[in-house]
C-alpha positions as CSV (number, residue, x, y, z in Angstrom):
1,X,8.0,13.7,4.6
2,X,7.4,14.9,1.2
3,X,3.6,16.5,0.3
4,X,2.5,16.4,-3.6
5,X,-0.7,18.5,-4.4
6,X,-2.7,18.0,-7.8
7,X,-5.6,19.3,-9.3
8,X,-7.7,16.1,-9.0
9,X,-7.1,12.5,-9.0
10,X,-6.4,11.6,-13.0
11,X,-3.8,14.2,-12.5
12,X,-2.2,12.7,-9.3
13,X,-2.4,9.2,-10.8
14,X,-0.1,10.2,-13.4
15,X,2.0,11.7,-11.3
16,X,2.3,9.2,-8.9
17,X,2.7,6.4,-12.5
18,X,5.8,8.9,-13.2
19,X,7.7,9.2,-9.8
20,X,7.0,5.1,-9.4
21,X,9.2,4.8,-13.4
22,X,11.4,6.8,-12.1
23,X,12.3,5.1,-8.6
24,X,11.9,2.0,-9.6
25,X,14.4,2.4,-12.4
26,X,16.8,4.1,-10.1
27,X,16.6,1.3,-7.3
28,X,17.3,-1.1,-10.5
29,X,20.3,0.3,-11.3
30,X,22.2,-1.2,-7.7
31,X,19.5,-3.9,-7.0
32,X,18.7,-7.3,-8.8
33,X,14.8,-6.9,-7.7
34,X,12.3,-4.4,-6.5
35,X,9.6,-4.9,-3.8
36,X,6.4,-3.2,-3.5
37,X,3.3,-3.6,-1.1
38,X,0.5,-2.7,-3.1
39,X,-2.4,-1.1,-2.0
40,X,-6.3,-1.9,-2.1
41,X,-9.0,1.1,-2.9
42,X,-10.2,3.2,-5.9
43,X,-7.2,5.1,-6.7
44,X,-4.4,2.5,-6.9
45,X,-6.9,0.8,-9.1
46,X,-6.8,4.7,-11.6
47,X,-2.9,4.0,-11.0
48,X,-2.7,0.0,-12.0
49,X,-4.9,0.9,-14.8
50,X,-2.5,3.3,-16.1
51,X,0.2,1.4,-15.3
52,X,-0.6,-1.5,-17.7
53,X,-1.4,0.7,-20.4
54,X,0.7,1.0,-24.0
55,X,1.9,4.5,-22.4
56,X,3.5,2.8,-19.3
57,X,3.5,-0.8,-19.6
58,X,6.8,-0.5,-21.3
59,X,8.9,1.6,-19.0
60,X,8.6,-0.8,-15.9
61,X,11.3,-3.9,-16.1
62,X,8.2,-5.9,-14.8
63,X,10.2,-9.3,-14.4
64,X,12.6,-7.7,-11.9
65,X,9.6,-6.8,-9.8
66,X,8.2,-8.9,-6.3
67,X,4.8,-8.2,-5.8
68,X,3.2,-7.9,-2.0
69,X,-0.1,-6.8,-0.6
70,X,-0.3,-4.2,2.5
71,X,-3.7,-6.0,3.9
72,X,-6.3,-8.2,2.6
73,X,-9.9,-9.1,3.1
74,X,-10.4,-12.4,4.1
75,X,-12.4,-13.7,0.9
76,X,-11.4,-15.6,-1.9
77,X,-10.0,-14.9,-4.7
78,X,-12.8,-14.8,-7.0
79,X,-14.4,-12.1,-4.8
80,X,-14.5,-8.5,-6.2
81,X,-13.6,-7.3,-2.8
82,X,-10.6,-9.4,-3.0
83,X,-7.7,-7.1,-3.4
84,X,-5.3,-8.9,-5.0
85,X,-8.3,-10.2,-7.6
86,X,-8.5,-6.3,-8.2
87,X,-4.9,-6.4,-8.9
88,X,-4.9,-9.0,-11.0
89,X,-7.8,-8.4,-13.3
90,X,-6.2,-4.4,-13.8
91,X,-2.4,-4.6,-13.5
92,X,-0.7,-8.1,-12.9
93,X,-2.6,-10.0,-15.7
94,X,-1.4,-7.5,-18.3
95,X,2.4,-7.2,-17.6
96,X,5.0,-9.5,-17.8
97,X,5.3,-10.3,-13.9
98,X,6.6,-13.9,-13.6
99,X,4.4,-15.7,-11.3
100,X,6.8,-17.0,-8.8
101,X,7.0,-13.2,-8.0
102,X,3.9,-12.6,-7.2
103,X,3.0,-13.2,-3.4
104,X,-0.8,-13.0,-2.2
105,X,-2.0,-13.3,0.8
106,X,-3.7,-16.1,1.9
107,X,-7.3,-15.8,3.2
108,X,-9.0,-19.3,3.9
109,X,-7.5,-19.0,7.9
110,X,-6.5,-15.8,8.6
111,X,-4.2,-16.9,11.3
112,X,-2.6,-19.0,10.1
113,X,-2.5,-17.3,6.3
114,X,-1.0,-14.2,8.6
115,X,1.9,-16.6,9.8
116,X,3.0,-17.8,6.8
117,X,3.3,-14.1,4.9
118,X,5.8,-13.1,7.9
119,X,7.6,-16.1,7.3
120,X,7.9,-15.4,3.4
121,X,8.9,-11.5,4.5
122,X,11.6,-12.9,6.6
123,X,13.0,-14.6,4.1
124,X,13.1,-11.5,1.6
125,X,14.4,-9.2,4.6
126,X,15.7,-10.5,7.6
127,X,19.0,-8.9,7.5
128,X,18.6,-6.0,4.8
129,X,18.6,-2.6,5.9
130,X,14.9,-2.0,4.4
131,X,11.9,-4.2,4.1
132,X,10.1,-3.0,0.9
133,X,11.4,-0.7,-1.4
134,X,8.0,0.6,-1.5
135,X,5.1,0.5,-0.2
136,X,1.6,2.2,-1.3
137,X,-0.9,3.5,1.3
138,X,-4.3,4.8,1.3
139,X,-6.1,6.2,4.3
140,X,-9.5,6.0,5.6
141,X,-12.5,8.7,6.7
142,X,-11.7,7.2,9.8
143,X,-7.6,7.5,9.9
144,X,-7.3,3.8,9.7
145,X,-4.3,2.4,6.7
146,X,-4.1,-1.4,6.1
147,X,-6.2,-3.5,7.8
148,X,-5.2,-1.4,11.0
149,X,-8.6,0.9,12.7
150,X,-8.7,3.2,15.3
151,X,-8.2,1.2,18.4
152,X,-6.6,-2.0,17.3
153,X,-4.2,-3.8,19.5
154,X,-1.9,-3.6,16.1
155,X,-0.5,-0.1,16.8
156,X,0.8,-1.9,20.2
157,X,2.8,-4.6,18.2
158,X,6.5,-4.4,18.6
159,X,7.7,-7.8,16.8
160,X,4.8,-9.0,15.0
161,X,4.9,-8.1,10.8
162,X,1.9,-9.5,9.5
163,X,-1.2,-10.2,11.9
164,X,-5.0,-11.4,11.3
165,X,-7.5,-8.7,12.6
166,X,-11.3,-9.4,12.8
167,X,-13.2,-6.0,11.8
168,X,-16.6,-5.9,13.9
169,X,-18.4,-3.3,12.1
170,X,-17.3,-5.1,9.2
171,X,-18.2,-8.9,10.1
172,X,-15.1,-9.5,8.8
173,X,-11.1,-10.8,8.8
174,X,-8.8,-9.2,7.1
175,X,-4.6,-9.9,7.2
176,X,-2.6,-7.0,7.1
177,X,0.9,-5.9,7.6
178,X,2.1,-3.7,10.8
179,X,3.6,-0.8,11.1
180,X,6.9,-2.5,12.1
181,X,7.8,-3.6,8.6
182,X,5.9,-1.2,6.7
183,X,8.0,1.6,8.9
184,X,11.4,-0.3,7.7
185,X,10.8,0.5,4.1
186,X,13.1,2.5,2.2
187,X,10.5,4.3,0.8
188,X,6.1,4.7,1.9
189,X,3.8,6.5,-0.6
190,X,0.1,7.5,0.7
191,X,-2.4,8.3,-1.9
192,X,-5.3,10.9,-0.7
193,X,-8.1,12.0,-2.9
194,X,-11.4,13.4,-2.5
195,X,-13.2,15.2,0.1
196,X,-14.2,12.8,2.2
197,X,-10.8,12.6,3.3
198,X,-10.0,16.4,4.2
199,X,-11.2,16.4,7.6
200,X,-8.6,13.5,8.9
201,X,-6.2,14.6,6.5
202,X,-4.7,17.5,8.8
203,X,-4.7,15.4,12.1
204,X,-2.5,12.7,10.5
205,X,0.1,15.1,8.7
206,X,0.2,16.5,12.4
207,X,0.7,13.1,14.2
208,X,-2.3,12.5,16.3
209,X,-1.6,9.4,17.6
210,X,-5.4,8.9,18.0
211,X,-5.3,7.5,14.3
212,X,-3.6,4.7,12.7
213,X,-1.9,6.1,9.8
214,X,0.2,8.7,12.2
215,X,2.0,5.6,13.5
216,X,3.7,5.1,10.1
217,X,6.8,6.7,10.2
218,X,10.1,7.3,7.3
219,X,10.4,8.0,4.0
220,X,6.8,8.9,3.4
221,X,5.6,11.1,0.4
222,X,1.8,11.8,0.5
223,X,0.3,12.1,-2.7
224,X,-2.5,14.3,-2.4
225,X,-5.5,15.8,-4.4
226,X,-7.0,19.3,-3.8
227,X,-9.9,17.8,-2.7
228,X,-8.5,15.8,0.5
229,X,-6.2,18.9,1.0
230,X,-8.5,21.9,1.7
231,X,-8.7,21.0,5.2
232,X,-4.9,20.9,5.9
233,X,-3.6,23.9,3.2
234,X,-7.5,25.7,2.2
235,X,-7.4,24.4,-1.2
């Protein structure tokens, strides 16, 4: 585990936009793709933005590049809470992606939409030594990452890479990846900002297994702000 502090979150977006040039150019060099599980929420959409700007845009070989999604809400497309819409609209609209690269999850049957994303990450992975190259985190008030809360019969999964979850206090399915695959990637980043997050911050870098996000386990580096990390360090 590696810990980044910064000031606030424009300054940890940057960061984060800098250490992503530089891996993904690294992992280029002896690979013919990258993969990367991207991440709903507030800040990946700071870091997308900044991504396809005229600062960044150009130091990402975007058509070597297979996009993925951690988790999804089960809404279509043209709903705002609709993460790969988000996506889309911020990031995968403005750089040159190709298409055929670009993997959303399906959410008119979450089932059977959960089904056939493990069957497309089989065929990237089954055999490989990692899963993703990378995949991008976020974590919740409540300790929850992906579509996985406190409680969920996902952090019992043993096989299983993609399942359907309904949310109660959400009305609401959502598909999400499990901590099996996520936890064979060769490299997880969690991004952490605000206040809000400071009091659950601690209990996961400690690995209370009463949370979700302590069951994700490798080559994590957390990507915090001062903000989330006065609870933990007394920023």
């Amino acid at each position: 585990m590696q810990l980044h502090i910064y000031k606030d979150d424009r300054e940890l977006t940057v960061a984060v936009a800098d250490w992503m040039v530089k891996y993904i150019k690294e992992t280029l060099q002896h690979k013919d793709r990258f993969t990367i599980a991207l991440s709903g929420g507030n800040t990946p959409k700071q870091l997308f933005s900044l991504l396809a700007s005229d600062a960044y845009q150009d130091k990402i070989d975007w058509k070597r590049l297979h996009i993925f999604w951690g988790d999804e809400r089960a809404v279509p497309f043209d709903d705002g809470r609709n993460n790969a819409k988000v996506a889309f609209d911020v990031l995968l609209d403005k750089v040159p992606v190709p298409t055929t690269q670009v993997h959303r999850m399906g959410t008119s049957s979450p089932e059977e939409s959960a089904i056939e994303y493990e069957k497309l990450l089989h065929g990237y992975f089954d055999g490989k030594e990692h899963s993703f190259d990378l995949v991008m985190l976020g974590l919740g008030e409540d300790g929850h990452t992906l579509s996985v809360f406190p409680g969920s019969t996902i952090l019992n999964e043993q096989q299983s890479w993609v399942s359907a979850v309904f949310v109660p206090n959400q009305n609401m399915w959502r598909i999400t990846l499990t901590p099996v695959i996520v936890n064979k990637a060769a490299k997880i980043i969690f991004l952490v900002t605000g206040s809000s997050k400071a009091e659950i911050l601690p209990k996961i870098l400690k690995g209370d297994l009463t949370y979700p996000a302590s069951y994700i386990h490798g080559s994590i580096h957390w990507f915090v702000d001062k903000a989330a990390a006065v609870g933990a360090f007394g920023y």
